[in-house]
C-alpha positions as a Markdown table, in Angstrom:
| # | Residue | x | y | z |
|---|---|---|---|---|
| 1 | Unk | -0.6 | -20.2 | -23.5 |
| 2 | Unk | -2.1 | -16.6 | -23.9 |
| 3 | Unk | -5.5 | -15.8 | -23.9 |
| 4 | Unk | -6.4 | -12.8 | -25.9 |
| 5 | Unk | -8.8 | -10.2 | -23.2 |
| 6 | Unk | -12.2 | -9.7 | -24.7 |
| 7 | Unk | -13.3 | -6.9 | -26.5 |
| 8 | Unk | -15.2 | -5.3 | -23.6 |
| 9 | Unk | -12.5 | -6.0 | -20.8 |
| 10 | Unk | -9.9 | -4.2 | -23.5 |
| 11 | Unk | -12.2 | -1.1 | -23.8 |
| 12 | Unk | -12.7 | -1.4 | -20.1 |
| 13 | Unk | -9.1 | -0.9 | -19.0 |
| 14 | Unk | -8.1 | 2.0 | -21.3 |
| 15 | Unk | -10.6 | 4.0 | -20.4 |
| 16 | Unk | -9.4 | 3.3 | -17.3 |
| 17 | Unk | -5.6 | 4.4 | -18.1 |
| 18 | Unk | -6.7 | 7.3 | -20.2 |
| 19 | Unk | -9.0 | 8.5 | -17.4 |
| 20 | Unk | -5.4 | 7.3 | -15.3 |
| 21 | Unk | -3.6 | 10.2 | -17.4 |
| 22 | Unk | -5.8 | 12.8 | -17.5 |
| 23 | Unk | -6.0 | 12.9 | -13.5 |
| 24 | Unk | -2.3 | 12.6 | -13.2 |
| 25 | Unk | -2.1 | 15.7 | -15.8 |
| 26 | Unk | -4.2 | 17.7 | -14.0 |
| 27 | Unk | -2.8 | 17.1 | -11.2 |
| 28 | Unk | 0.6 | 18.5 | -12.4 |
| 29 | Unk | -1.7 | 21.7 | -13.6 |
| 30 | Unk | -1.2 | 24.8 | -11.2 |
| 31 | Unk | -2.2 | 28.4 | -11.4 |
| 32 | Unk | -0.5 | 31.1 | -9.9 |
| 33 | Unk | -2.8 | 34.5 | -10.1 |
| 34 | Unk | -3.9 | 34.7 | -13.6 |
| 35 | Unk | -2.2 | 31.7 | -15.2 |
| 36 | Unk | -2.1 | 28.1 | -14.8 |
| 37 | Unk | 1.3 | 26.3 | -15.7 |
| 38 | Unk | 1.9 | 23.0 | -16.6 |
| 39 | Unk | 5.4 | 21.1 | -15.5 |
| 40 | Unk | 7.5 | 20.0 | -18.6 |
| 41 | Unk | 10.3 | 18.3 | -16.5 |
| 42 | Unk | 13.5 | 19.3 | -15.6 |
| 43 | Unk | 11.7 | 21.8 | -12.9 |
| 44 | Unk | 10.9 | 24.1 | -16.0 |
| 45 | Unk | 7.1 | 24.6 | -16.9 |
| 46 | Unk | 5.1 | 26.1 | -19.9 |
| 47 | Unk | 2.3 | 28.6 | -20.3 |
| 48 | Unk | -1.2 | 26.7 | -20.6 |
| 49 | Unk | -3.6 | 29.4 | -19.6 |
| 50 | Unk | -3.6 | 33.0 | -19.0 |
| 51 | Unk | -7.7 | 33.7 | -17.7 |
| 52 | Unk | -9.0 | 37.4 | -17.9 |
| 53 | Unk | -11.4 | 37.5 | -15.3 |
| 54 | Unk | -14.6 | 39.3 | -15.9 |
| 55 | Unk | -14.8 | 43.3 | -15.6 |
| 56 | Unk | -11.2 | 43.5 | -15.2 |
| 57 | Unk | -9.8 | 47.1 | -14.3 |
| 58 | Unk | -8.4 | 49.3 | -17.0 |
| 59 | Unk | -4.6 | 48.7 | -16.1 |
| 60 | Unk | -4.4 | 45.1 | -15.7 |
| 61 | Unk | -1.0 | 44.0 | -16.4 |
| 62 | Unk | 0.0 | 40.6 | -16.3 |
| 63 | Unk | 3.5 | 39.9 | -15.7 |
| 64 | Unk | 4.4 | 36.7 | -16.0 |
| 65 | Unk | 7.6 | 35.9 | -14.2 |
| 66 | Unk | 10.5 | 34.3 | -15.1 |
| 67 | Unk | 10.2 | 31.4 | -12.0 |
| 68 | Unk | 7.1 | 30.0 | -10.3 |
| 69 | Unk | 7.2 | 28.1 | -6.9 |
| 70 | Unk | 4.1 | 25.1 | -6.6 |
| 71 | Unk | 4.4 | 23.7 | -3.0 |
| 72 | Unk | 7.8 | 24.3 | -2.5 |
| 73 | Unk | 9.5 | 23.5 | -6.0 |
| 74 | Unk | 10.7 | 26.3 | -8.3 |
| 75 | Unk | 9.8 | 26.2 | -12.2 |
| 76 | Unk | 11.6 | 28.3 | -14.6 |
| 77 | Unk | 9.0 | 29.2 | -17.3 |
| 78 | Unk | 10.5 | 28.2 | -20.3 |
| 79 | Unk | 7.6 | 28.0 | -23.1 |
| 80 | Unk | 4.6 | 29.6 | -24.6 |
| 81 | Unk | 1.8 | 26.7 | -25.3 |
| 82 | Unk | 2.1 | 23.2 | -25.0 |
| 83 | Unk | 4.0 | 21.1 | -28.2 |
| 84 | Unk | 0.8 | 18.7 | -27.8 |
| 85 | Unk | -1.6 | 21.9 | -29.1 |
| 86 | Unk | -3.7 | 22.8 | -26.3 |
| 87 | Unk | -5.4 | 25.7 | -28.5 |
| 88 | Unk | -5.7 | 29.4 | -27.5 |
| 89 | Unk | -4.1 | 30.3 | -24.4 |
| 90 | Unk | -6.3 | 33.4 | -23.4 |
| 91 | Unk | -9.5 | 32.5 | -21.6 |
| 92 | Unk | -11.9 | 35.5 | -21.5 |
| 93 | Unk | -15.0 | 35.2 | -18.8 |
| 94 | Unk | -16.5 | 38.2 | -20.1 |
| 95 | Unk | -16.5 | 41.8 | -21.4 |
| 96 | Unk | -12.9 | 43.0 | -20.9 |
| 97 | Unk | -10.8 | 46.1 | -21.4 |
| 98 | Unk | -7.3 | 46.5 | -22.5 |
| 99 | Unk | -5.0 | 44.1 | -20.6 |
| 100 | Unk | -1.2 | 43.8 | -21.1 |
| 101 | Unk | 0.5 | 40.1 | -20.8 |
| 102 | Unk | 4.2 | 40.1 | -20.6 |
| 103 | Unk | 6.2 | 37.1 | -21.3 |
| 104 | Unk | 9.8 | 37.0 | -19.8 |
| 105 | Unk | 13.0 | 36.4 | -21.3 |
| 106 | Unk | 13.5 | 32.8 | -20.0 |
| 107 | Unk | 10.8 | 31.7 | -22.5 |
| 108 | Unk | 12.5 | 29.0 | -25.3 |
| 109 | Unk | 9.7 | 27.6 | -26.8 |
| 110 | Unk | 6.9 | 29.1 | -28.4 |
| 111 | Unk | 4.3 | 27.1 | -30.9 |
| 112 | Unk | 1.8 | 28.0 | -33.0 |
| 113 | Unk | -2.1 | 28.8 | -32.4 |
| 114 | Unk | -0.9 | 30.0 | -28.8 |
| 115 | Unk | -3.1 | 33.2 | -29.3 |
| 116 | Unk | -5.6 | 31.8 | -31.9 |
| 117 | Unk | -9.0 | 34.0 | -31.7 |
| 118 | Unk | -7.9 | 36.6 | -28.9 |
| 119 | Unk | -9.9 | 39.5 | -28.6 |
| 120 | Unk | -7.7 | 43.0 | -29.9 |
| 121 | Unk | -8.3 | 44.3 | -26.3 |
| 122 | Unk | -5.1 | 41.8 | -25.4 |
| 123 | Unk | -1.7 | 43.1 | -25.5 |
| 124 | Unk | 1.3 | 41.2 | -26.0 |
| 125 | Unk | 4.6 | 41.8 | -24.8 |
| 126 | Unk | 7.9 | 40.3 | -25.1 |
| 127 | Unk | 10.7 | 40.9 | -23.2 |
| 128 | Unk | 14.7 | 41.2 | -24.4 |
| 129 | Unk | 15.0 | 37.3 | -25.1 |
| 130 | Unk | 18.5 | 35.4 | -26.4 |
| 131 | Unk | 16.9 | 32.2 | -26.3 |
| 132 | Unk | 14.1 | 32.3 | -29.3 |
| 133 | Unk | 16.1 | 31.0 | -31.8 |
| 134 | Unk | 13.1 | 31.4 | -34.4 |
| 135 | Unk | 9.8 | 31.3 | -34.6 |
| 136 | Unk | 7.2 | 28.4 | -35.8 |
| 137 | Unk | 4.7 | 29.1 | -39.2 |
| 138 | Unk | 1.8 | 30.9 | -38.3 |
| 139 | Unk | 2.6 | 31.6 | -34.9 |
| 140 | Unk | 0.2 | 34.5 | -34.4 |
| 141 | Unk | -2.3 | 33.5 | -37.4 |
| 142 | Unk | -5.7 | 34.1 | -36.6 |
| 143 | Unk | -4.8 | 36.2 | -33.3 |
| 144 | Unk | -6.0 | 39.9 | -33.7 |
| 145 | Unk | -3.8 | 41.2 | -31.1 |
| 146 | Unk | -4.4 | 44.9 | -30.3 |
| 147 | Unk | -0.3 | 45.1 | -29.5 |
| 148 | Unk | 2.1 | 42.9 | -30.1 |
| 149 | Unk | 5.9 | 44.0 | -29.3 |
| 150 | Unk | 8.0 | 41.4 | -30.4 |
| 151 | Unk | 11.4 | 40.8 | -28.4 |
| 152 | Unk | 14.8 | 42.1 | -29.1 |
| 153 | Unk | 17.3 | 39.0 | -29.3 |
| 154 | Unk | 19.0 | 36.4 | -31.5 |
| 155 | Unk | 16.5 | 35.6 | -34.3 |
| 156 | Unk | 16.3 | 37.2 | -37.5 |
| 157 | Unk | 13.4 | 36.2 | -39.3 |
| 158 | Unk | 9.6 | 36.5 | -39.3 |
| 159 | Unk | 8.1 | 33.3 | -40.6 |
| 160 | Unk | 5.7 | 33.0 | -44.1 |
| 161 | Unk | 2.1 | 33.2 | -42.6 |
| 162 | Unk | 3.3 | 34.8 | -39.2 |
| 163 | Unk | -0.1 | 37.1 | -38.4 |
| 164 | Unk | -1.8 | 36.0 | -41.8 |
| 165 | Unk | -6.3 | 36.7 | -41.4 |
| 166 | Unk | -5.9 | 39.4 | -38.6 |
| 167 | Unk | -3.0 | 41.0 | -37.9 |
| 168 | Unk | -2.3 | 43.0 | -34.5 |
| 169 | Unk | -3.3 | 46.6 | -34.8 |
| 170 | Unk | 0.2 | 47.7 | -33.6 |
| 171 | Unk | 3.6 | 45.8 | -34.0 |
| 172 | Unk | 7.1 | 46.7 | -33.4 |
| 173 | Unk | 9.7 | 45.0 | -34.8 |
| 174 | Unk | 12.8 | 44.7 | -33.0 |
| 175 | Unk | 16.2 | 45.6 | -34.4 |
| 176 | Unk | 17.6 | 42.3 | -34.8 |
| 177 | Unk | 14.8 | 41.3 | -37.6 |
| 178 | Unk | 16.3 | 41.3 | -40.9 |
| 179 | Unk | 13.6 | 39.8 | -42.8 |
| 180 | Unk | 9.9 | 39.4 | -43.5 |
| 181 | Unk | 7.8 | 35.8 | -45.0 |
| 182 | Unk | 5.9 | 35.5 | -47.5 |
| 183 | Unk | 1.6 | 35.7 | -46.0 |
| 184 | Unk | 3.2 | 37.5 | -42.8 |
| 185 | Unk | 1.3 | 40.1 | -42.4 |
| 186 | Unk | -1.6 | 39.6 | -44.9 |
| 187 | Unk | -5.0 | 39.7 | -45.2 |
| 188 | Unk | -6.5 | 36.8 | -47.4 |
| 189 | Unk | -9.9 | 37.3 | -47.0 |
| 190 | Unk | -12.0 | 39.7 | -48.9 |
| 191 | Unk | -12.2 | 42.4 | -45.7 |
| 192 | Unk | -9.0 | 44.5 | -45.9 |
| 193 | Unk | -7.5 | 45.1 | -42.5 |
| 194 | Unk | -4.9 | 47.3 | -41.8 |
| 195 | Unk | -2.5 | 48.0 | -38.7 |
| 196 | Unk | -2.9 | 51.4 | -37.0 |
| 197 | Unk | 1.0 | 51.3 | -36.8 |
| 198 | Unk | 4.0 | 49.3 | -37.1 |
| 199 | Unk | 7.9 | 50.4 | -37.0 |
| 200 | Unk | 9.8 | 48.6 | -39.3 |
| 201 | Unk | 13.1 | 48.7 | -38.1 |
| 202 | Unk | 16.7 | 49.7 | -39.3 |
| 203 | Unk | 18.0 | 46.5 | -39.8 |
| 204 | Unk | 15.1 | 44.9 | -42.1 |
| 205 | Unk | 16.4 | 43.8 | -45.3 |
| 206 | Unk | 13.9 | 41.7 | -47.3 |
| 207 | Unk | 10.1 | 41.3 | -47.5 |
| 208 | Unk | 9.0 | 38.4 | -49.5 |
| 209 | Unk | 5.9 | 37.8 | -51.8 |
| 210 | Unk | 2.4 | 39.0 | -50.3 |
| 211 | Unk | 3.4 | 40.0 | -46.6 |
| 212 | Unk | 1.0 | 43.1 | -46.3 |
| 213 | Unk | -0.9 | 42.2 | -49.1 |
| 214 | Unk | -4.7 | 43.8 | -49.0 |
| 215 | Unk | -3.2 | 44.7 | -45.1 |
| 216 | Unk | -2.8 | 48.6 | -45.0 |
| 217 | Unk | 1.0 | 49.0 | -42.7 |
| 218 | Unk | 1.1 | 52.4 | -41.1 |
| 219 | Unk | 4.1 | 53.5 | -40.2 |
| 220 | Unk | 3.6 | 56.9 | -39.0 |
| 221 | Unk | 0.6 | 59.7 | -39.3 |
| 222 | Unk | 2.1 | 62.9 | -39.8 |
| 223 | Unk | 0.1 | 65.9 | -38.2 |
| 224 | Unk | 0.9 | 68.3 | -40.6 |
| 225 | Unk | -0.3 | 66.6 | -43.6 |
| 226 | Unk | -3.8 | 66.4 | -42.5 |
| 227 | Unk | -2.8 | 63.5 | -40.5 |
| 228 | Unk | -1.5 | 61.2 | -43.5 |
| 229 | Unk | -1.4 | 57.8 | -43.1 |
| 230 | Unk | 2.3 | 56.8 | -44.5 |
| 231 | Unk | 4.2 | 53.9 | -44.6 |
| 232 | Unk | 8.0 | 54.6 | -45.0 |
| 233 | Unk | 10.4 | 51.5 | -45.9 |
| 234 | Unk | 13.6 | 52.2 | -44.2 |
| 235 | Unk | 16.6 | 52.5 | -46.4 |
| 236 | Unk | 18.4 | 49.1 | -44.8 |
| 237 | Unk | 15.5 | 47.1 | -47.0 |
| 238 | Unk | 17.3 | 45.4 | -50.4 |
| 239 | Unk | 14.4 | 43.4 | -51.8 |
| 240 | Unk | 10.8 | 43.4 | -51.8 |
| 241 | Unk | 8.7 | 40.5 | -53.5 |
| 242 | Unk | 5.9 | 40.3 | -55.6 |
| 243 | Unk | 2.9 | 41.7 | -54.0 |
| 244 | Unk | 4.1 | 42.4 | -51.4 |
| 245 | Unk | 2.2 | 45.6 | -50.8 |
| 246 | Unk | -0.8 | 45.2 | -53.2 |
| 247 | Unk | -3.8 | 46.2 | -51.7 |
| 248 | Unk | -3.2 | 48.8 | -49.3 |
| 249 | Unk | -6.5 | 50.7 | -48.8 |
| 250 | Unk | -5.6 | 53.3 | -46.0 |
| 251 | Unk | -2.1 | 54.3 | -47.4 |
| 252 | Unk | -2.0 | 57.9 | -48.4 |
| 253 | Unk | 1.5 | 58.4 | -48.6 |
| 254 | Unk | 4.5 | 56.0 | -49.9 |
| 255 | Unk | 8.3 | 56.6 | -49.7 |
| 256 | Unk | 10.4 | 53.7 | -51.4 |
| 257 | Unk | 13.9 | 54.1 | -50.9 |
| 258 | Unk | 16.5 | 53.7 | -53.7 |
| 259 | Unk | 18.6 | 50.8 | -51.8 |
| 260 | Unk | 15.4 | 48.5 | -53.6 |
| 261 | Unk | 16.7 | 48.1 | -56.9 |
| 262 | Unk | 13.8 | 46.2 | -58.4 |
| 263 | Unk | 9.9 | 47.2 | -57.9 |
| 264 | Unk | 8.5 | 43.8 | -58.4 |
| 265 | Unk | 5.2 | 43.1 | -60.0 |
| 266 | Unk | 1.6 | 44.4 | -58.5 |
| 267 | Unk | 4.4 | 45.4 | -55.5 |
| 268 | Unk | 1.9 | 48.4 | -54.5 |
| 269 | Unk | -0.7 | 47.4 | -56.9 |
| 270 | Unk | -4.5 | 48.4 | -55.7 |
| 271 | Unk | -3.4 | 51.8 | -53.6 |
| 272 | Unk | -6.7 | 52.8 | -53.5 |
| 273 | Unk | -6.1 | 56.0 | -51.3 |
| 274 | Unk | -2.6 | 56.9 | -52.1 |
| 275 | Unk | -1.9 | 60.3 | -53.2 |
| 276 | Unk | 1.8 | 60.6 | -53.2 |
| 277 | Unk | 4.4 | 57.5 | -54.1 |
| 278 | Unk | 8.4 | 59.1 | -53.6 |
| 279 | Unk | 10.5 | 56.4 | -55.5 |
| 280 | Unk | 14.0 | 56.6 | -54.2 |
| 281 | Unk | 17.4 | 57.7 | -56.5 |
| 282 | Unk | 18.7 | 54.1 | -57.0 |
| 283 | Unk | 15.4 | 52.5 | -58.1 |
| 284 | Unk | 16.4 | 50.9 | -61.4 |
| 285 | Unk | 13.7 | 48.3 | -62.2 |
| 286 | Unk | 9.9 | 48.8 | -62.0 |
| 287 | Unk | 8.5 | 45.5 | -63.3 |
| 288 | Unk | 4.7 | 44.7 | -64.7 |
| 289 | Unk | 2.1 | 46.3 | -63.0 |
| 290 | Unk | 3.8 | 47.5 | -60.0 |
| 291 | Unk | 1.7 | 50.7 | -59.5 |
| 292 | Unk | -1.2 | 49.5 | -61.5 |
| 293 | Unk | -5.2 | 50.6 | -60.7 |
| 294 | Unk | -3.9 | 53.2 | -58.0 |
| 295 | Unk | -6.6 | 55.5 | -56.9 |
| 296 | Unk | -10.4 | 54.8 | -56.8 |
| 297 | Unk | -13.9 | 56.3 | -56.8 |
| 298 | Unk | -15.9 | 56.7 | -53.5 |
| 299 | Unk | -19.5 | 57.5 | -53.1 |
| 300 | Unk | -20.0 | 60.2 | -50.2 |
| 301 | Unk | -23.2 | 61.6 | -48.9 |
| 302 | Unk | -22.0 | 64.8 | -50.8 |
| 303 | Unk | -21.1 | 62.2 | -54.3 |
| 304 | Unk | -18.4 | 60.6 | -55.7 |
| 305 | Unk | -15.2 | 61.7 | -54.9 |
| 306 | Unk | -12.1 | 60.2 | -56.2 |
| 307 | Unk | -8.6 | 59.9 | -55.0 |
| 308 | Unk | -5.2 | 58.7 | -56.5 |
| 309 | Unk | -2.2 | 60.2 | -57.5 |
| 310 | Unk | -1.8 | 62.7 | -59.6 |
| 311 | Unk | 1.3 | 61.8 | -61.1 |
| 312 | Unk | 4.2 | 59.7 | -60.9 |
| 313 | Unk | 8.4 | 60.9 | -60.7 |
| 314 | Unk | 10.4 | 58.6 | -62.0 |
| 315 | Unk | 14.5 | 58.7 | -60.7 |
| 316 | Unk | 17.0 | 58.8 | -63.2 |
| 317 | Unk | 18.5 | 55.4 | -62.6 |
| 318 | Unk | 15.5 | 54.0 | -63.8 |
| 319 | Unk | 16.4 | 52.0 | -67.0 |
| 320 | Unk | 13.1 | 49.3 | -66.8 |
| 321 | Unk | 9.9 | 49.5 | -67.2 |
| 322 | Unk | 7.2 | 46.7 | -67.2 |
| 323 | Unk | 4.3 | 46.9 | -69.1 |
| 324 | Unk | 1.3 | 47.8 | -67.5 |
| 325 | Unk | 3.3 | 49.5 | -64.7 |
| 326 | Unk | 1.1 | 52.4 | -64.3 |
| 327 | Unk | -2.6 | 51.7 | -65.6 |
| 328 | Unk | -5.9 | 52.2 | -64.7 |
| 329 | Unk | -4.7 | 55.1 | -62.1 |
| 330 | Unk | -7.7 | 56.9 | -61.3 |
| 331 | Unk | -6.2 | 60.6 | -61.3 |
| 332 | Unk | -3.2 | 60.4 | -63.0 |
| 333 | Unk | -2.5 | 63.2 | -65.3 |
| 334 | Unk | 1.7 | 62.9 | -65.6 |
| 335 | Unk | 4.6 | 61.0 | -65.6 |
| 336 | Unk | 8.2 | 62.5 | -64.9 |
| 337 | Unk | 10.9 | 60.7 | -66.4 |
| 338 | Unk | 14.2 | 62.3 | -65.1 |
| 339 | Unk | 16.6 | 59.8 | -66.7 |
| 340 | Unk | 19.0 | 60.8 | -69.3 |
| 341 | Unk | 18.9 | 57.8 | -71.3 |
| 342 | Unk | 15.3 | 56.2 | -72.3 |
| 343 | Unk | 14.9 | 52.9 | -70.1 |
| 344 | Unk | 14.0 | 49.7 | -71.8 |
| 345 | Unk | 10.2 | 49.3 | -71.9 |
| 346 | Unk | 8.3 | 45.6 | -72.1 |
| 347 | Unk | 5.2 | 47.2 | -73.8 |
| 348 | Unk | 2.7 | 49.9 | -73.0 |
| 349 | Unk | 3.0 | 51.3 | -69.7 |
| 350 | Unk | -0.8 | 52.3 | -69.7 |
| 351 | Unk | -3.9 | 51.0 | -71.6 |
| 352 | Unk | -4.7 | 52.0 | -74.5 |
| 353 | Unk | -7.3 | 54.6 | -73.9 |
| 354 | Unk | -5.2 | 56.9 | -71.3 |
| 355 | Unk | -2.3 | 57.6 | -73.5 |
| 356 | Unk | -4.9 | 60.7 | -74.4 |
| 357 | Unk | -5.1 | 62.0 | -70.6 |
| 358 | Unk | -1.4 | 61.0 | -69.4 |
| 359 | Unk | 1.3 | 63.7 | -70.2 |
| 360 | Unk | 4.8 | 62.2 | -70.2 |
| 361 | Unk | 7.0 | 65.2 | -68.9 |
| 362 | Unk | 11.2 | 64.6 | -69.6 |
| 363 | Unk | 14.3 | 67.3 | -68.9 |
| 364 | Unk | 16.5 | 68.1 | -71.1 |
| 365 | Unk | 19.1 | 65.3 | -71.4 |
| 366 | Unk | 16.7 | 63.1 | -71.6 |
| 367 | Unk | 14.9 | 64.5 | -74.9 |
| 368 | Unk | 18.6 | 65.2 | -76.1 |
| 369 | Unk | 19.4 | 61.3 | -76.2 |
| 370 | Unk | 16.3 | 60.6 | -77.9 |
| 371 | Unk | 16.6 | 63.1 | -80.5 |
| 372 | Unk | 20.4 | 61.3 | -81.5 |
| 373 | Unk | 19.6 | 57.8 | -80.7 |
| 374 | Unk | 18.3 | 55.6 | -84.1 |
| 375 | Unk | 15.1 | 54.3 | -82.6 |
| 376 | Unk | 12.6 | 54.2 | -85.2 |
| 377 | Unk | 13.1 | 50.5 | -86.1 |
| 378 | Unk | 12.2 | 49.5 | -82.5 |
| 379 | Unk | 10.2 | 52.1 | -81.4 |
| 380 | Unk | 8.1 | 50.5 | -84.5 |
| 381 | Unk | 8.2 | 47.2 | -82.8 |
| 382 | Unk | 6.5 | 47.9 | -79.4 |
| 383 | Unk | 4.8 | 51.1 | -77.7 |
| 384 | Unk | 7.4 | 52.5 | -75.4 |
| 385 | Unk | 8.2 | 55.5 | -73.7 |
| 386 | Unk | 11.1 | 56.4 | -76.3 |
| 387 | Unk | 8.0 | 56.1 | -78.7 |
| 388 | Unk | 5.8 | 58.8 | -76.9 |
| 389 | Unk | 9.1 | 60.9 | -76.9 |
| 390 | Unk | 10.1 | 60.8 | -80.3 |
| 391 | Unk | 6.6 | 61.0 | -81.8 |
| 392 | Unk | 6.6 | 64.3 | -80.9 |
| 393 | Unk | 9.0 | 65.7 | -83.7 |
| 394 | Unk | 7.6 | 66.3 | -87.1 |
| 395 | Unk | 9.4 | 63.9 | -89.3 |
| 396 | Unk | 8.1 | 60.8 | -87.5 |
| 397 | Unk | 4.7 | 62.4 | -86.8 |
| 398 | Unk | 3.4 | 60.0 | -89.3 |
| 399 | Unk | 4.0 | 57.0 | -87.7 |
| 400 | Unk | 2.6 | 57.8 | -84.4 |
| 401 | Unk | -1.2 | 56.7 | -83.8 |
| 402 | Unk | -3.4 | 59.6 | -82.4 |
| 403 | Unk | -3.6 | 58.5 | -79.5 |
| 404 | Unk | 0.0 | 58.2 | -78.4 |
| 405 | Unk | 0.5 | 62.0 | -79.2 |
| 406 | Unk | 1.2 | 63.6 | -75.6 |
| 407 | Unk | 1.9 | 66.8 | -74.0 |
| 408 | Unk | 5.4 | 67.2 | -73.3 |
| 409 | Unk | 7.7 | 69.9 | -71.2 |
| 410 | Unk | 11.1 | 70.2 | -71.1 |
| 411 | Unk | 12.1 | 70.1 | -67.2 |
């Protein structure tokens, strides 16, 4: 017959065994210079702990090899963090300087939180890697990386939430990415970051819903424009999402190629500094809002001074606009619509009260298919552009309100 152990003797003996487990675990723990490794079987180990001593020198590089030896057995290093959780790997014992860690190619596994609350003075290297298949959610969220140069290899995504809270202040992109998640990149917090620069390679396709939203992505600072922040989307990219760029406070210069068909909505809402946006021949949709409350006011020691764009160039292809698309811009004084047939409008394109300080500038073709088309019946049904254009000519001068009478030139 069994006899149950009392409650005490229980509690007794697995203390015992968990105290049993955590000796025998750190036991299997050994560090080789900077970083302590733990076994995973098959004489492979992962990446526990990378310490940053104290006053380090200015060039510290850590180069992690791809095998370790531990009294006479050989590892193979084969993943970043521990599938248990184990938390940050970077221990810093004090003030540090720039450090570089380098993670080999014979790394396979790699889990989330590894770099939680690193300090920007770490950089992150990966090298060429075929075996990263993909990468876990929120790999690098919460890690403010000051570098992060993510390997070329055989994965083609960046997960939603990837760097979301503090993204690195540099990032380069590998030519094998094809697409960015939704949260990647962005800031959610009410303190816009931004990174210093990023290359977003030939080869990127997509970038969903809200990956740099209120995150400023510099691609490159050109010299001879006073040095310009810019971010240039390279031509391979199809689709963008909703948001995707709102919020971008240290943008001054946009170029959107013509390979994105649709602007999405609020898609580069909330430019506050932006003073030129080049939309691409081939654009054909620019949905609700999607350039809405560019611009903004900013007190100096001197005053206000303002910045936005001045006005906005519109490719003939486009045939959509949403409603709302372009208001509450701070400086804008004119839209040019090169497009020889109007495009479809959902509403007004501005609010109400800047139709008086907006002039809507259209060539020749373009007035030409206004003046033949019959639009009064719908122009009578919503405020649209073909309404600003037609208004103009004397025998519908009636039906325009005051303020929807604009200046107009023939391009």
């Amino acid at each position: 017959m069994n006899h149950p152990l009392p409650p005490n003797v229980r509690r007794l003996l697995m203390s015992l065994l968990l105290a049993l487990c955590l000796l025998t675990a750190a036991a299997q723990e050994f560090t080789v210079g900077y970083v302590t490794y733990l076994p995973r079987g098959n004489s492979e180990v992962a990446i526990k702990q990378i310490t940053i001593p104290e006053n380090n020198p200015d060039s510290l590089l850590i180069d992690i090899p791809e095998q370790v030896s531990n009294n006479g057995t050989s590892y193979t290093v084969t993943a970043l963090g521990t599938a248990s959780g184990c938390g940050s790997v970077m221990l810093y014992k004090g003030f540090t300087s720039v450090h570089i860690v380098r993670i080999p190619s014979t790394v396979r596994d790699v889990y989330a939180g590894t770099f939680a609350g690193c300090l920007s003075s770490t950089w992150l290297e990966f090298l060429p890697n075929r075996n990263i298949k993909s990468w876990p959610v929120g790999m690098f969220k919460d890690s403010p990386l000051g570098r992060l140069v993510l390997p070329e290899g055989v994965w083609t995504a960046i997960p939603a939430d990837f760097c979301r809270n503090k993204p690195p202040l540099e990032v380069i992109l590998p030519s094998s990415c094809r697409s960015i998640g939704a949260y990647a990149f962005a800031s959610t917090s009410d303190d816009p970051k931004y990174i210093n620069h990023i290359e977003l390679n030939y080869g990127l396709q997509s970038v969903a819903h809200h990956a740099f939203y209120n995150t400023s992505p510099i691609t490159e600072q050109r010299l001879w424009q006073n040095g310009t922040y810019t971010l240039t989307i390279p031509s391979s990219v199809t689709s963008i999402g909703e948001s995707s760029f709102e919020g971008m406070r240290y943008i001054y210069h946009i170029e959107i190629p013509g390979s994105i068909k649709t602007i999405p909505k609020r898609a580069f809402a909330l430019a506050t500094k932006t003073r030129n946006i080049i939309i691409g021949e081939g654009v054909e949709r620019i949905e609700q809002e999607a350039f809405a409350q560019n611009g903004s006011q900013i007190w100096t020691p001197y005053g206000y001074t303002h910045e936005g764009v001045y006005d906005f160039t519109l490719p003939s292809t486009v045939n959509y606009i949403g409603s709302g698309a372009f208001k509450q811009a701070e400086l804008l004084q004119g839209i040019y619509v090169y497009s020889a047939t109007p495009p479809t409008l959902q509403g007004d394109i501005l609010n109400a009260d800047e139709y008086n300080s907006v002039g809507l500038y259209v060539s020749q073709l373009y007035a030409f298919s206004c003046q033949q088309a019959p639009l009064l019946e719908e122009l009578q049904a919503h405020q649209t552009i073909q309404r600003l254009l037609v208004f103009h000519r004397r025998r519908l001068a009636e039906h325009a309100p005051r303020r929807h009478i604009v200046r107009q030139r023939l391009l």
